[in-house]
N, C-alpha and C positions, 0 to 999 in steps of 0.2 A: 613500700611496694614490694610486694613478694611474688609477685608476675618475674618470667624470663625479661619481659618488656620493659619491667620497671629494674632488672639487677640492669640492662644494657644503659638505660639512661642515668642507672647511678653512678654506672664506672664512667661515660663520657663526663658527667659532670665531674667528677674527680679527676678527669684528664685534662679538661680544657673548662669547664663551665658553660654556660649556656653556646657559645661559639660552636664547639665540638659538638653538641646536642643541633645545631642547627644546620652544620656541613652533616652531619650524618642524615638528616633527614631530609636534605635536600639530594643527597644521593642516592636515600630509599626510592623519592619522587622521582627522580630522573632515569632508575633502573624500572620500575615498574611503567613510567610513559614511555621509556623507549621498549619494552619490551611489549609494550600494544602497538605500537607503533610496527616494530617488526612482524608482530602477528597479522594486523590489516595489511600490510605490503606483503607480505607470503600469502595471503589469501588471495589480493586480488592479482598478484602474479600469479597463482595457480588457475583461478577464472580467465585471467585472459590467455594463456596455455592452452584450456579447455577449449575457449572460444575460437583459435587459433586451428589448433585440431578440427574442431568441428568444421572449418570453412575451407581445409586444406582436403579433407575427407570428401566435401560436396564440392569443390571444383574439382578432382580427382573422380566423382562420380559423371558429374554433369562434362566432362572432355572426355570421358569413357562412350557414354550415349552420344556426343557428339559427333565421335572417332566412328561409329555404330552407324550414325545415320549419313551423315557423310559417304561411306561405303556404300550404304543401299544408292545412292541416290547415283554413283559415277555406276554402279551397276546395272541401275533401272537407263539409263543414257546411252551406255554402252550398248546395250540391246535394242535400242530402237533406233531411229530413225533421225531421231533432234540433234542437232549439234549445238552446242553451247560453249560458247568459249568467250574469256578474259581477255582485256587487253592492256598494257599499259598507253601512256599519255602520248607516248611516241606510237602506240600503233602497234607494237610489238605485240606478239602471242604470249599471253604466261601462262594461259592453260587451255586445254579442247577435248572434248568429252568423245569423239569421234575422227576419223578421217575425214580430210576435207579437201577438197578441188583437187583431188586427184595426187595428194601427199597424206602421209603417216604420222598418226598423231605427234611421234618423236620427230620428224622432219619440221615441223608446224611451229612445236615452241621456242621462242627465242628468234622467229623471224617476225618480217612486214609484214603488210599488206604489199607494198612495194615489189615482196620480193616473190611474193604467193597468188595473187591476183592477174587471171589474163590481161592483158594492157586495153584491150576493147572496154574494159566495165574499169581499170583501175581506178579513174582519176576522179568518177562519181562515184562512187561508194567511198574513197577517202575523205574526198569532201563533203558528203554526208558524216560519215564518223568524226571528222573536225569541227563542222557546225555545231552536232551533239556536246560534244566535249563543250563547246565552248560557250553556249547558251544554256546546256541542262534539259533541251525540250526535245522527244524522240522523231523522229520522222520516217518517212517511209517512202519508198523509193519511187 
């Protein structure tokens, strides 16, 4: 053989014989599969980077538009007439889009009913709001 390919296997077999010839080419094998090996895993680590990006970029747009509509909507509230408000399980205020029975929006949150409602209507409208809670079914007064 007068290939480069054929002087490599001459000298291995002068080194070792067929043995040597066989750990050398099982170490060609194993440098060329791991070395695709490496390439599909940097590949699809970079795909899923991209993909990652991509989804980090549309929640980051879509809590943008969120943040956006959100705003119009305590503004379209604010201006009118409606009051809208949250409340937790106990009854407490966590949010109010307006002033209410004669307190400031900032007075409002973080209290009752208990503590905000005339005592003539309190005790029907709680127990209205606890029925609700606790059935799931809306009612009306």
């Amino acid at each position: 053989m007068s290939t480069w390919w054929g002087n490599i296997i001459d000298q291995l077999n002068a080194l070792g014989g067929q043995r040597a010839l066989d750990t050398a080419t099982a170490l060609v094998i194993f440098i060329v599969v791991m070395g695709l090996a490496w390439f599909m895993w940097r590949r699809r680590s970079q795909t899923q980077t991209s993909h990652i990006r991509s989804l980090e970029t549309e929640q980051l747009r879509l809590t943008a538009e969120l943040a956006t509509l959100l705003h119009r909507y305590e503004i379209a509230l604010r201006g009118s007439d409606v009051t809208v408000f949250t409340q937790d399980l106990d009854l407490r205020y966590t949010s109010i889009s307006n002033d209410f029975l004669g307190h400031k929006v900032g007075e409002i949150i973080d209290r009752t009913d208990e503590e905000l409602i005339p005592a003539e209507s309190r005790n029907d409208v709680i127990e209205m709001k606890r029925s609700v809670f606790e059935t799931g079914q809306s009612k009306d007064r």
